[in-house]
PAFI-159392 format. One record per atom (N, C-alpha, C): atom name; x, y, z. Coordinates in steps of 0.05 Angstrom, whole numbers. Layout:
<gunus>
> CA|X|Y|Z
...
</gunus>
This chain:
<gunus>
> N|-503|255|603
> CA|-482|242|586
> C|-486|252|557
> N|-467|262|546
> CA|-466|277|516
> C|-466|247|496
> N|-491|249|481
> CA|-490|242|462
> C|-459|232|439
> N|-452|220|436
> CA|-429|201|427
> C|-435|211|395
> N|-405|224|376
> CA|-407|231|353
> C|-427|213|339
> N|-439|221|309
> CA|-452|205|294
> C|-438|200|271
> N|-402|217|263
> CA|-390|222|245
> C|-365|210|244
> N|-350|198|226
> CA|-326|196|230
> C|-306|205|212
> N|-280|215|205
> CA|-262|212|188
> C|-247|192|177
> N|-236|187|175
> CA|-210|164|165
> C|-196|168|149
> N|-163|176|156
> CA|-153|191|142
> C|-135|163|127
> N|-126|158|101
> CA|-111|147|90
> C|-90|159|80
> N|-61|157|89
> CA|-34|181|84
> C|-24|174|63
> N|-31|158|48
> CA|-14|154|25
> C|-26|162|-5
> N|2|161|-21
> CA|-3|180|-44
> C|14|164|-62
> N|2|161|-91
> CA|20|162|-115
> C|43|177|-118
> N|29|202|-117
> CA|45|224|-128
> C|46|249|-103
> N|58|269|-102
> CA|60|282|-81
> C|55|320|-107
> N|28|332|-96
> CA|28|355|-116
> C|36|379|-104
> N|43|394|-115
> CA|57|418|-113
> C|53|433|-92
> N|20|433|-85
> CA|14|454|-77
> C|-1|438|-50
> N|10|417|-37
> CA|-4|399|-14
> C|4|398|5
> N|-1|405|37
> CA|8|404|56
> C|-2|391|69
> N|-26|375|65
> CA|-33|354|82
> C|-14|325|83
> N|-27|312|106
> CA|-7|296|124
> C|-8|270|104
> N|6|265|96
> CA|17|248|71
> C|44|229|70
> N|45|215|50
> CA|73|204|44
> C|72|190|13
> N|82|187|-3
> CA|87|168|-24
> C|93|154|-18
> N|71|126|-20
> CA|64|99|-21
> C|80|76|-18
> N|104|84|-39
> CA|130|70|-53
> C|143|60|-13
> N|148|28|-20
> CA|156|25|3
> C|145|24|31
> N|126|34|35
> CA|111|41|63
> C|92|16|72
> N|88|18|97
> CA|80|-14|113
> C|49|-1|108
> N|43|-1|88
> CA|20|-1|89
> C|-4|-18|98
> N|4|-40|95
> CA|-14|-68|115
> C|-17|-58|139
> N|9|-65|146
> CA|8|-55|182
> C|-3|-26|185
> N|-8|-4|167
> CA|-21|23|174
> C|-47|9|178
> N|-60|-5|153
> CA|-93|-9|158
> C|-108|-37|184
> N|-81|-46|193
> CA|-87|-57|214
> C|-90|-45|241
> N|-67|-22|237
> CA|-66|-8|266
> C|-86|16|266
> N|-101|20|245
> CA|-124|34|238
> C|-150|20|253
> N|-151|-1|245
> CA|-176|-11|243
> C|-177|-23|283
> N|-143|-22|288
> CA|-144|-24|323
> C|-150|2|343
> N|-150|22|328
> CA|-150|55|331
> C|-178|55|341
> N|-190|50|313
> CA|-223|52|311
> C|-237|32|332
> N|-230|11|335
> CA|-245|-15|359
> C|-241|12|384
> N|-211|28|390
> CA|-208|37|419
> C|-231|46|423
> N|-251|69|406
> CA|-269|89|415
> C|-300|67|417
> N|-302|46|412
> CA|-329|36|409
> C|-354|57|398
> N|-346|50|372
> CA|-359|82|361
> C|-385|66|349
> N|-418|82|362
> CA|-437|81|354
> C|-456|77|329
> N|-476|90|317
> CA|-485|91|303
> C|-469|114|273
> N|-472|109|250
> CA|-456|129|245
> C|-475|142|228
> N|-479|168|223
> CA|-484|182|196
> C|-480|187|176
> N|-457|191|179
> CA|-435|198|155
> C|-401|186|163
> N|-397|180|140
> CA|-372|161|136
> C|-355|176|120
> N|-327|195|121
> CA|-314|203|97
> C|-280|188|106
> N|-272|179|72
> CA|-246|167|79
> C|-239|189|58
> N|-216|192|70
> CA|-199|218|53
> C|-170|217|54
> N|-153|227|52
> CA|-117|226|52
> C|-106|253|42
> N|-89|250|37
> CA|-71|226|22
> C|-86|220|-5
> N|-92|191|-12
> CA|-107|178|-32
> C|-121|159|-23
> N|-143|149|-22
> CA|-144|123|-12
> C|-150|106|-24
> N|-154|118|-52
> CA|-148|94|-84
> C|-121|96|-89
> N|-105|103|-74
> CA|-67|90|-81
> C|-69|64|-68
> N|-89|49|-52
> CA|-87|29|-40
> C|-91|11|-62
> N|-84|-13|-60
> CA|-84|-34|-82
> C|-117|-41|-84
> N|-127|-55|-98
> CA|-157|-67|-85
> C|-155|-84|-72
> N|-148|-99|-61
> CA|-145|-115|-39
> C|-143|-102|-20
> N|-124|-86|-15
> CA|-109|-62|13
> C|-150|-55|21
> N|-154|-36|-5
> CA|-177|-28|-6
> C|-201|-36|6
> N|-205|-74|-10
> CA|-233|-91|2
> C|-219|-96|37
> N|-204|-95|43
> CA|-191|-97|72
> C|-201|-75|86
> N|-207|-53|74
> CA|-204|-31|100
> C|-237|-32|100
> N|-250|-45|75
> CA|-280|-33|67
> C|-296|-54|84
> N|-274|-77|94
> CA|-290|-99|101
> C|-295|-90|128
> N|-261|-89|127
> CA|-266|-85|169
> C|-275|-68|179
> N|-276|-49|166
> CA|-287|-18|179
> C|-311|-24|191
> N|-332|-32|177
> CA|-352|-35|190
> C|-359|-63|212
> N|-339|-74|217
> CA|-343|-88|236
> C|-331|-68|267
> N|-314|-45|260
> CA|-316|-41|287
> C|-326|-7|293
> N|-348|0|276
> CA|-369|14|274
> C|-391|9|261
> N|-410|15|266
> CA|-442|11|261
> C|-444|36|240
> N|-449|24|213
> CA|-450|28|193
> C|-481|17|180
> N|-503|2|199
> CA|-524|0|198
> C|-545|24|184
> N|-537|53|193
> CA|-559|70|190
> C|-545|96|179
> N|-520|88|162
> CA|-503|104|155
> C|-518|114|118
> N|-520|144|128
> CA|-532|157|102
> C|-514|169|78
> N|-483|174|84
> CA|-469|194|58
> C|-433|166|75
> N|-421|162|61
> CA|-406|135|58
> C|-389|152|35
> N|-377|180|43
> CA|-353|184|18
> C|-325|169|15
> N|-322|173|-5
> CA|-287|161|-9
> C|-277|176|-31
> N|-237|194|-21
> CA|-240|209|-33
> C|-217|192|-62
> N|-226|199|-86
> CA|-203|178|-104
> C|-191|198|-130
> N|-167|194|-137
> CA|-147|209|-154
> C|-154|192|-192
> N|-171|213|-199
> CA|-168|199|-225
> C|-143|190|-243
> N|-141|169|-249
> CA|-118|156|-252
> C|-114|122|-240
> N|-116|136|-210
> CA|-111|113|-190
> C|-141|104|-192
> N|-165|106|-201
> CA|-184|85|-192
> C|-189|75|-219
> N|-181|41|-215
> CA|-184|26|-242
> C|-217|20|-236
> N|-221|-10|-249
> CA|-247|-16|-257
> C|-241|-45|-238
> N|-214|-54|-220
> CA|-212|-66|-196
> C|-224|-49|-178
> N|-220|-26|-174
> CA|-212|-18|-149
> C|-253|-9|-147
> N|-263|3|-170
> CA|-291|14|-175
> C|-308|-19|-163
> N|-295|-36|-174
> CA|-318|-63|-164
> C|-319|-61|-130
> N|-285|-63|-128
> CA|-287|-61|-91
> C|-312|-38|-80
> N|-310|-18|-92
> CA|-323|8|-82
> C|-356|-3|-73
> N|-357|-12|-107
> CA|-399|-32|-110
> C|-403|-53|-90
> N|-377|-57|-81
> CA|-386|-88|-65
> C|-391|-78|-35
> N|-386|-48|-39
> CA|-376|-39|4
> C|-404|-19|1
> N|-408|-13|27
> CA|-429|10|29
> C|-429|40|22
> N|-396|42|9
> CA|-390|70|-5
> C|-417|80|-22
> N|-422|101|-17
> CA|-448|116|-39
> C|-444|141|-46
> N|-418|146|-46
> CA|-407|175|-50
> C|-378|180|-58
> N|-369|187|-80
> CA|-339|196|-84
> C|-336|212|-88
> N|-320|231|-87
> CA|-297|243|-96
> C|-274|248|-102
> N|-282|255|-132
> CA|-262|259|-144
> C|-236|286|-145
> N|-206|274|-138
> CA|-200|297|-138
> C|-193|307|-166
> N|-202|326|-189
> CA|-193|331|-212
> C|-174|355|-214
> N|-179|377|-199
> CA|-168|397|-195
> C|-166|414|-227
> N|-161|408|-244
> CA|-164|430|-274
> C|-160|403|-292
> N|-174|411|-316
> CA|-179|387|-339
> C|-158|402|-363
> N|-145|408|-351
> CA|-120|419|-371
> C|-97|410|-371
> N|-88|390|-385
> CA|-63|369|-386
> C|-39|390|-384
> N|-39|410|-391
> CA|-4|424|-387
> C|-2|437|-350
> N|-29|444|-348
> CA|-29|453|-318
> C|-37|427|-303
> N|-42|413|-304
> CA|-47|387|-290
> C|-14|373|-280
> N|-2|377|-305
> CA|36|367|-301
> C|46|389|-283
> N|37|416|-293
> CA|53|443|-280
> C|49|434|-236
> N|24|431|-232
> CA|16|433|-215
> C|20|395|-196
> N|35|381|-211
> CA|52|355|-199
> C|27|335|-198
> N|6|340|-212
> CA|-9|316|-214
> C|-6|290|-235
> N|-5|272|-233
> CA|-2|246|-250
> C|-32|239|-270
> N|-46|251|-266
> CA|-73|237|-285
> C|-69|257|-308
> N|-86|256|-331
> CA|-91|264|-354
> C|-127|272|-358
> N|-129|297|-367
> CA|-160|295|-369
> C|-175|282|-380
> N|-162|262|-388
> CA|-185|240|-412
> C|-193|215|-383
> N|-179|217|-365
> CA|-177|191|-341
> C|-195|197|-330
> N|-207|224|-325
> CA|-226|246|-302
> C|-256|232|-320
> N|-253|230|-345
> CA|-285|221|-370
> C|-285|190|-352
> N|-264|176|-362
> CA|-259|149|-361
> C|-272|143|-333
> N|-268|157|-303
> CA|-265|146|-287
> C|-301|156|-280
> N|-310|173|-290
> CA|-343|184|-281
> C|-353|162|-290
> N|-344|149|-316
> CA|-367|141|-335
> C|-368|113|-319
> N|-334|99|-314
> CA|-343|80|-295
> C|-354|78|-270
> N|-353|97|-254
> CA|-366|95|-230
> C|-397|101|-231
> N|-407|111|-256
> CA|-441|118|-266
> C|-441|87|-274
> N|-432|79|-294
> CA|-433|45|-301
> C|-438|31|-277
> N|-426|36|-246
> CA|-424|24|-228
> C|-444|26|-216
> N|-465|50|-221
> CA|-490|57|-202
> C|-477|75|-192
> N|-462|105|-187
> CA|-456|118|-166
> C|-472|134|-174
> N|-492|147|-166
> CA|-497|178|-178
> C|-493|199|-157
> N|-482|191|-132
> CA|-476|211|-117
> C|-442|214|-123
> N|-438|232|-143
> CA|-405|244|-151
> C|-397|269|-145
> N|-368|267|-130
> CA|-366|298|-131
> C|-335|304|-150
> N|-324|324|-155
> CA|-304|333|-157
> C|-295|361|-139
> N|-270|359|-151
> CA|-250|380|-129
> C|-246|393|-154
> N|-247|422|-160
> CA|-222|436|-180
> C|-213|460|-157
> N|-189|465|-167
> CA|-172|495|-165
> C|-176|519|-176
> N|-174|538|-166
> CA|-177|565|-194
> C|-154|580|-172
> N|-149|600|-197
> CA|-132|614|-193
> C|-95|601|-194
> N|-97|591|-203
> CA|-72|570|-212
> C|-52|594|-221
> N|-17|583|-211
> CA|-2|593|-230
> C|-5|601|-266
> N|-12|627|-264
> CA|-10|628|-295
> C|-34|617|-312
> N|-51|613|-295
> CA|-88|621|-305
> C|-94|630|-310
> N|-111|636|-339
> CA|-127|655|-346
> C|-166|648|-347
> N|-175|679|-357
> CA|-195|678|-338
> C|-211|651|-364
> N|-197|649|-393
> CA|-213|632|-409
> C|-204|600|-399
> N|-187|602|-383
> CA|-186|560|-373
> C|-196|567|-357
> N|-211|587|-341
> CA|-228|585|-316
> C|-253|575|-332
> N|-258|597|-351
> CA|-288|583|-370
> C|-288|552|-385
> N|-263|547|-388
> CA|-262|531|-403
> C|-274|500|-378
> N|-256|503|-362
> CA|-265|490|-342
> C|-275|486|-322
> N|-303|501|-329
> CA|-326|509|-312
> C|-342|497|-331
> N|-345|498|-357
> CA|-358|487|-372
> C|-348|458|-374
> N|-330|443|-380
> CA|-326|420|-380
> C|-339|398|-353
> N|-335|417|-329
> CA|-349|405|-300
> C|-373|399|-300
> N|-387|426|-314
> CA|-419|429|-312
> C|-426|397|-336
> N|-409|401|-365
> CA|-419|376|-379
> C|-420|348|-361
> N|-401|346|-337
> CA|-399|318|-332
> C|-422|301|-320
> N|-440|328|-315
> CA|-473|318|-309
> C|-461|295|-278
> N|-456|311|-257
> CA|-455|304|-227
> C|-467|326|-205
> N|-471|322|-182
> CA|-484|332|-165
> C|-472|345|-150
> N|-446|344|-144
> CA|-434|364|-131
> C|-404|371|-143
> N|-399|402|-133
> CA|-366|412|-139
> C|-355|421|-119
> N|-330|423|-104
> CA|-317|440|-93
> C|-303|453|-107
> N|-297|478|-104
> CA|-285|504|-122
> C|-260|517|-101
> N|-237|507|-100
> CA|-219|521|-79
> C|-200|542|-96
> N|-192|561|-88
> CA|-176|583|-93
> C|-149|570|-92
> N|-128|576|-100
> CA|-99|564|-95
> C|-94|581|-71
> N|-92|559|-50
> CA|-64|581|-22
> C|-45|563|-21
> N|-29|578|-22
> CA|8|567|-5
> C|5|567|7
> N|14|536|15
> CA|19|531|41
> C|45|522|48
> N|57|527|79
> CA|92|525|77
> C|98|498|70
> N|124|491|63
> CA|137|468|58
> C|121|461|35
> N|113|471|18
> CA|105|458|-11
> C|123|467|-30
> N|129|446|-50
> CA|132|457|-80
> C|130|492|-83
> N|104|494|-85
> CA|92|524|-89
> C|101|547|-76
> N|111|529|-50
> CA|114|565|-32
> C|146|565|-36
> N|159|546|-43
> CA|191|551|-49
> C|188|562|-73
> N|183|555|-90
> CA|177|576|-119
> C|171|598|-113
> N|150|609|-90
> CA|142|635|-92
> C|160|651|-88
> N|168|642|-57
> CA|194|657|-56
> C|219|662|-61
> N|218|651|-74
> CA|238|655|-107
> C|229|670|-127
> N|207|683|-127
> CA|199|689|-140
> C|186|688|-171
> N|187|652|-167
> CA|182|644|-193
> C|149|624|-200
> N|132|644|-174
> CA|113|634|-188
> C|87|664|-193
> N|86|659|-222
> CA|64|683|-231
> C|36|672|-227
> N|24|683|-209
> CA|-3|669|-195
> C|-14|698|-203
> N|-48|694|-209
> CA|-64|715|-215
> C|-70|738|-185
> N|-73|759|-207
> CA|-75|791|-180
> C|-104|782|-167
> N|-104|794|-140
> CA|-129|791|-126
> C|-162|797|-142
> N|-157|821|-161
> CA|-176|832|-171
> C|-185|807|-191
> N|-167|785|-206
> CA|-180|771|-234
> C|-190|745|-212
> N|-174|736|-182
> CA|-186|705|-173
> C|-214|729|-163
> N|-219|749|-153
> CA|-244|754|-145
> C|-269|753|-171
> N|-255|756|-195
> CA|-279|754|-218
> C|-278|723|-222
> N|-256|708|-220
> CA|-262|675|-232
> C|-278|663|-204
> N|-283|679|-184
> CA|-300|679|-168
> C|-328|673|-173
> N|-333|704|-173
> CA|-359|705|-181
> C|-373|692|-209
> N|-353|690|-233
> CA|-358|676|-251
> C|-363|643|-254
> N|-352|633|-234
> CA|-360|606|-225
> C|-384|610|-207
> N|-391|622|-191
> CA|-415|621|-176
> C|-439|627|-199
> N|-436|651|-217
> CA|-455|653|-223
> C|-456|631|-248
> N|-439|615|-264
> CA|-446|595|-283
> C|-458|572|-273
> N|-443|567|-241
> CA|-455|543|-225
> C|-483|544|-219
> N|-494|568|-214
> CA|-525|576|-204
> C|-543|573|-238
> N|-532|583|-254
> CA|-545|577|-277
> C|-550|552|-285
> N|-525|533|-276
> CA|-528|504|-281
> C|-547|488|-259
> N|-560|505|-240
> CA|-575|495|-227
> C|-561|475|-196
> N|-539|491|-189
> CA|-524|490|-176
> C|-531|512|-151
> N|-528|500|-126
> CA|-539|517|-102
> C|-504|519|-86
> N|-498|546|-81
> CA|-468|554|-68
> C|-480|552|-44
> N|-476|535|-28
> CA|-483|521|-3
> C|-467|530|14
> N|-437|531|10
> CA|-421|531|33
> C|-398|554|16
> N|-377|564|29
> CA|-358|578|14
> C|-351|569|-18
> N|-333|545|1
> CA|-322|533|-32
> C|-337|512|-49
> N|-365|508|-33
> CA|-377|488|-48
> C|-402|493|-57
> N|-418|475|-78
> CA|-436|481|-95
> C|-449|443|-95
> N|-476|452|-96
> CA|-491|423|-103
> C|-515|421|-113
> N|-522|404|-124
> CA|-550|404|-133
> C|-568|400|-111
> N|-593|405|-112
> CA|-613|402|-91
> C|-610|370|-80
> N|-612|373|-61
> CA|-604|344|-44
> C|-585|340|-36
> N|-554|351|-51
> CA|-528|326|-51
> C|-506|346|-42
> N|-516|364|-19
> CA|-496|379|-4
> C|-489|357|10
> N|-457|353|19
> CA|-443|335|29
> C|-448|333|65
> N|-462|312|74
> CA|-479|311|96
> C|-448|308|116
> N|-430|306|104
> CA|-411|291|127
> C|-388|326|132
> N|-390|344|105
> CA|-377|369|112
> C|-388|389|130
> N|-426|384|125
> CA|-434|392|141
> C|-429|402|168
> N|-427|374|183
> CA|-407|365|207
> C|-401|385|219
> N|-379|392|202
> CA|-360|403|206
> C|-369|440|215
> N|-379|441|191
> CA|-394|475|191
> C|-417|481|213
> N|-429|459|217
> CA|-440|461|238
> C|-431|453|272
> N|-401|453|266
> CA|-388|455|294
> C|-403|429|306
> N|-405|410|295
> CA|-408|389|308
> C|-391|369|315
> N|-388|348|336
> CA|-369|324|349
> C|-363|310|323
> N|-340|292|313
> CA|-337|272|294
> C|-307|255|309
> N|-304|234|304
> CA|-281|222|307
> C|-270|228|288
> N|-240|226|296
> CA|-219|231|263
> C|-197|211|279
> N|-203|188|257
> CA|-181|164|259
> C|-163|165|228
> N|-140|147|245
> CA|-109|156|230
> C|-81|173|230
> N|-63|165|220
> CA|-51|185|219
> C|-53|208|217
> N|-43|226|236
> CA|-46|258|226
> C|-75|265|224
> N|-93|251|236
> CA|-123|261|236
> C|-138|277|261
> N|-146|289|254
> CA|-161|310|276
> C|-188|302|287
> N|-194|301|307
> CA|-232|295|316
> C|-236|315|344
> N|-257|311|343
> CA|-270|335|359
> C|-291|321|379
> N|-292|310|404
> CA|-297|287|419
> C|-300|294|440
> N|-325|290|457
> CA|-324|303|485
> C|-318|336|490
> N|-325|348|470
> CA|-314|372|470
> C|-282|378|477
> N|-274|355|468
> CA|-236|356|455
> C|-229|354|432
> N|-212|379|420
> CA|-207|374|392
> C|-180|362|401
> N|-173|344|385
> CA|-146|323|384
> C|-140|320|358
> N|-105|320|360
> CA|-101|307|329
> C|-79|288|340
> N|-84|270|314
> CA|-67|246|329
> C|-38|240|307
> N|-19|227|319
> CA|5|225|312
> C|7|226|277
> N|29|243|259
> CA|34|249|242
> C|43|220|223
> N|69|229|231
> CA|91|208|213
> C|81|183|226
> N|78|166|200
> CA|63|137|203
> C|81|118|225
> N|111|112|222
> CA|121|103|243
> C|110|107|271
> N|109|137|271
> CA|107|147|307
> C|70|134|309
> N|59|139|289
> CA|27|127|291
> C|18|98|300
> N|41|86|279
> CA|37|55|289
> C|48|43|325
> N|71|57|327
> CA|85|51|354
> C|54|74|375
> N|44|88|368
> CA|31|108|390
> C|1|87|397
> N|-1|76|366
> CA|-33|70|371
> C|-25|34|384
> N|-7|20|382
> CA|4|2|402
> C|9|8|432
> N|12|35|443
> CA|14|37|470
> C|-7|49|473
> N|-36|52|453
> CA|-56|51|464
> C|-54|90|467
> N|-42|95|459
> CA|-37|134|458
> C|-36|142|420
> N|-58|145|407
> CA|-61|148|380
> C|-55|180|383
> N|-64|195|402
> CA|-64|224|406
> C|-42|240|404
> N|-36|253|386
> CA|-9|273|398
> C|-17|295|410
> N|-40|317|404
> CA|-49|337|417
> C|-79|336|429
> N|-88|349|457
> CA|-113|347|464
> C|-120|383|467
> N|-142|386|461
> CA|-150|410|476
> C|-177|427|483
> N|-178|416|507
> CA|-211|419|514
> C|-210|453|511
> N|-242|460|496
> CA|-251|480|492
> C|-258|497|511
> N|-254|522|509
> CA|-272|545|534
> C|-293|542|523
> N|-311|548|537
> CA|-339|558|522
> C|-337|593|499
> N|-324|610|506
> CA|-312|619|485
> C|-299|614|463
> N|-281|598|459
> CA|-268|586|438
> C|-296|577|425
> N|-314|556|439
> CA|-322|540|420
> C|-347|556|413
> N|-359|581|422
> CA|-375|604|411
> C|-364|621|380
> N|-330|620|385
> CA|-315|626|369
> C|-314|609|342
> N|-312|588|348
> CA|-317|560|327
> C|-343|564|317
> N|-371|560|326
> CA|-393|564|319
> C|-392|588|292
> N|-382|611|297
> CA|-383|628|286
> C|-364|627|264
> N|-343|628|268
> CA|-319|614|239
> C|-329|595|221
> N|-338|573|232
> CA|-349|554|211
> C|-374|552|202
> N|-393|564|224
> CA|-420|563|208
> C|-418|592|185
> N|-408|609|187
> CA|-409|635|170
> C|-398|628|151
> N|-390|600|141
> CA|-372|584|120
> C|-399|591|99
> N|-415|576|110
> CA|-446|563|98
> C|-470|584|86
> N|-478|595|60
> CA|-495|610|55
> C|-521|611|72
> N|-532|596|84
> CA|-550|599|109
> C|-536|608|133
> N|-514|607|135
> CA|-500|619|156
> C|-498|607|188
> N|-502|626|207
> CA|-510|625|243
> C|-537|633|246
> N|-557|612|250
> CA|-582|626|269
> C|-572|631|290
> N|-579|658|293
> CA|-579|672|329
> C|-593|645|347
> N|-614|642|341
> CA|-637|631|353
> C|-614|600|373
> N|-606|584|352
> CA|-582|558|363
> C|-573|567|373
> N|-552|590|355
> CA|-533|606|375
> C|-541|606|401
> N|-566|628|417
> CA|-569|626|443
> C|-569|595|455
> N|-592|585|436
> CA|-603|554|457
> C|-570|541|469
> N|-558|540|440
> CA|-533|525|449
> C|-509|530|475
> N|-513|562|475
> CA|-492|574|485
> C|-494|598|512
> N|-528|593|513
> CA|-534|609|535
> C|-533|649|525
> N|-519|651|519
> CA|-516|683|510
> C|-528|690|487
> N|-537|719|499
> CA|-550|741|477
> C|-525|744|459
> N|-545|744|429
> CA|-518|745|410
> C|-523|771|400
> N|-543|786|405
> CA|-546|810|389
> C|-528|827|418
> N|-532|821|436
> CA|-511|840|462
> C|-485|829|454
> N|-479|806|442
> CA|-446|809|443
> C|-446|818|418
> N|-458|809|395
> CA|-450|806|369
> C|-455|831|355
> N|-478|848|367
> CA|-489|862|346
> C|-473|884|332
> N|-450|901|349
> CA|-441|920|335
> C|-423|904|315
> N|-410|883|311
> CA|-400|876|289
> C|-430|868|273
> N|-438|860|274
> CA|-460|848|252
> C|-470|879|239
> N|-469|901|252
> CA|-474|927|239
> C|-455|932|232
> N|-438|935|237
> CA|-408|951|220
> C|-406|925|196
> N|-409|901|197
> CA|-399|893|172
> C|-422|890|155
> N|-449|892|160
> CA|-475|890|143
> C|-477|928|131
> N|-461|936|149
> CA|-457|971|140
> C|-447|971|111
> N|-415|958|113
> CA|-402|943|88
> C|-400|927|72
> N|-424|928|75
> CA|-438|907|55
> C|-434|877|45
> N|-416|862|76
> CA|-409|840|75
> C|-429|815|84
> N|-451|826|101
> CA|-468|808|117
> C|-502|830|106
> N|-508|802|95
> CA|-548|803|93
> C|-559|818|114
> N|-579|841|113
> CA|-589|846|131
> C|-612|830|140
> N|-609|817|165
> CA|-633|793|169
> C|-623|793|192
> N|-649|791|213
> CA|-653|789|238
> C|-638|758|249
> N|-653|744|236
> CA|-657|714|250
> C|-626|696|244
> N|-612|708|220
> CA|-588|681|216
> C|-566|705|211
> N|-552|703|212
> CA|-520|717|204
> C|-507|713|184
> N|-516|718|159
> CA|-498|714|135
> C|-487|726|118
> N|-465|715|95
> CA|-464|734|78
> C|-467|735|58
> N|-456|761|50
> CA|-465|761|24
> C|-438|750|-5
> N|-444|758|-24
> CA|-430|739|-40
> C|-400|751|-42
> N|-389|783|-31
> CA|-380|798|-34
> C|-365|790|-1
> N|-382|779|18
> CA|-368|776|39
> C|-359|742|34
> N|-366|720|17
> CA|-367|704|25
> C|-336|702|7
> N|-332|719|-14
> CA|-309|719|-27
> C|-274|722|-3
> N|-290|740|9
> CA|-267|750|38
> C|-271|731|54
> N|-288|709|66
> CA|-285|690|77
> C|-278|698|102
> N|-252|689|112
> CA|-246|683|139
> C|-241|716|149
> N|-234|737|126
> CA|-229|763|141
> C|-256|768|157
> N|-278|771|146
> CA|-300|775|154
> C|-313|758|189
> N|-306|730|178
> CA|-316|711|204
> C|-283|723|223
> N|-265|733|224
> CA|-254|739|250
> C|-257|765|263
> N|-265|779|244
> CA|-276|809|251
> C|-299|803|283
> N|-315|771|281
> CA|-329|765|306
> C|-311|753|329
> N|-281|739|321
> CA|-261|737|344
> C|-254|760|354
> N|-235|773|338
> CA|-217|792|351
> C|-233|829|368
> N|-267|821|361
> CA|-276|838|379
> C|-269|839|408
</gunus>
């Protein structure tokens, strides 16, 4: 009998504001049965009789657009229909702006021990450009209260490579991050994605986004200010101080099981990845007939060799061979090895026997590199 996830998601779809450049499964707030979402949530979560947990992340959407009430509701019940007893990293992700000094008490009173913040750039003209509603003085406001509150496990989100960036607001706000004295950053690149704001502009031609050559230096220029600041590049897009790599993204990079409850949420269960119903209507009527699922799809043992390798090559420690076999039965240097030479040739992958990684040059190319191990 396979061990039962130790992880869960919880996706919250709602939003203040809707930004430019967002394709996750969402809606603006205004109007929406939001009661009845966190009820038919919290009936979702009873279906799986879910275990012990490790890690807890609530994410969206927003899930500080919830009122504090909406909020102490979801913080209450959640853990009555999961075991939250021996639960170590408790994120919640929140939009500076939307988290008052109501919504921060709710946070102190629940087992949350981790936020994130999404800030995305501390630049008020690109903060409007890019459809967000906060102001950079709210991003001070909202650290200082949640440190007031006892949090010291903080993270933020920024963007680089923004419409019409240059490489001195990359410095400018690389330095402003590093002052806010927190333990972790995510650093994402801008991609279009369809049906946004962004990608109808592009193809219109009206959005001036930086050449490949300046996001590969605001690249390396954030890695190497973050390492100076005593910052460890753990994973692609992320960076942390010693200790406060995010135990619940982990998860993920390590191709491990998690539930994903909610709308439009994904989980990986019994060796089935599933995502479950989108649009909140069809969610509430699906998870009433007891069918939360819209897609199932049990793994080959290829695919999920394939997965191993995509997501752990995310992570600057990379794929031990060594798991690799235990887990999967196969020699990895007989399947793997002529790619691991042709791209350690090109100077994308560390030469090292024991783990598969790369280098800072490959970790910039990302996913070209980790499919070069599919499409062999």
């Amino acid at each position: 009998m396979q061990a039962k996830p130790s992880s869960a998601y919880v996706h919250i779809p709602f939003c203040t504001q809707i930004c430019y450049y967002c394709d996750f499964s969402k809606v603006f707030i205004k109007n929406q049965p939001v009661d009845a979402y966190l009820e038919h949530l919290i009936q979702e979560t009873r279906s799986y009789e879910i275990g012990k947990l490790r890690t807890l992340y609530i994410g969206g959407g927003t899930p500080t657009a919830l009122s504090a009430q909406q909020l102490a509701y979801l913080l209450t019940e959640l853990p009555k229909v999961m075991d939250l007893s021996e639960v170590e990293e408790f994120t919640i992700e929140a939009n500076p702006g939307d988290l008052d000094t109501d919504k921060i008490a709710v946070l102190k009173d629940s087992q949350v021990n981790r936020v994130s913040l999404g800030v995305q750039t501390f630049d008020n003209k690109m903060l409007k450009k890019i459809g967000r509603s906060h102001q950079e003085q709210d991003i001070y406001d909202n650290i200082r209260y949640l440190k007031q509150a006892g949090f010291d496990n903080i993270s933020i989100d920024l963007i680089y490579a923004l419409p019409g960036q240059t490489m001195d607001q990359v410095k400018e706000n690389i330095a402003k991050a590093i002052d806010l004295d927190i333990p972790h950053m995510s650093l994402y690149s801008l991609i279009l994605e369809n049906h946004t704001v962004f990608m109808n502009r592009m193809r219109r031609g009206k959005l001036p986004l930086p050449k490949e050559e300046l996001e590969a230096e605001m690249f390396e220029y954030i890695i190497e200010e973050l390492e100076k600041a005593g910052f460890e590049h753990y994973e692609i897009s992320n960076f942390s101080k010693p200790g406060f790599e995010s135990r619940h993204n982990l998860v993920y990079w390590d191709n491990a099981e998690y539930y994903g409850l909610g709308a439009g949420a994904s989980g990986y269960v019994d060796g089935i990845r599933y995502k479950n119903h989108g649009p909140i209507r069809h969610y509430l009527e699906a998870v009433e007939a007891g069918k939360a699922r819209i897609t199932e799809e049990h793994l080959t043992l290829e695919e999920k060799m394939e997965e191993e390798l995509f997501l752990g090559l995310r992570k600057k420690t990379g794929v031990s061979k060594a798991r690799f076999e235990e887990k999967f039965g196969v020699s990895f240097d007989q399947r793997y090895g002529q790619v691991v030479a042709s791209l350690t040739g090109q100077g994308l992958l560390v030469p090292d026997d024991k783990q598969v990684r790369m280098t800072k040059r490959g970790l910039f190319l990302g996913d070209t590199v980790a499919e070069k191990f599919i499409l062999e």
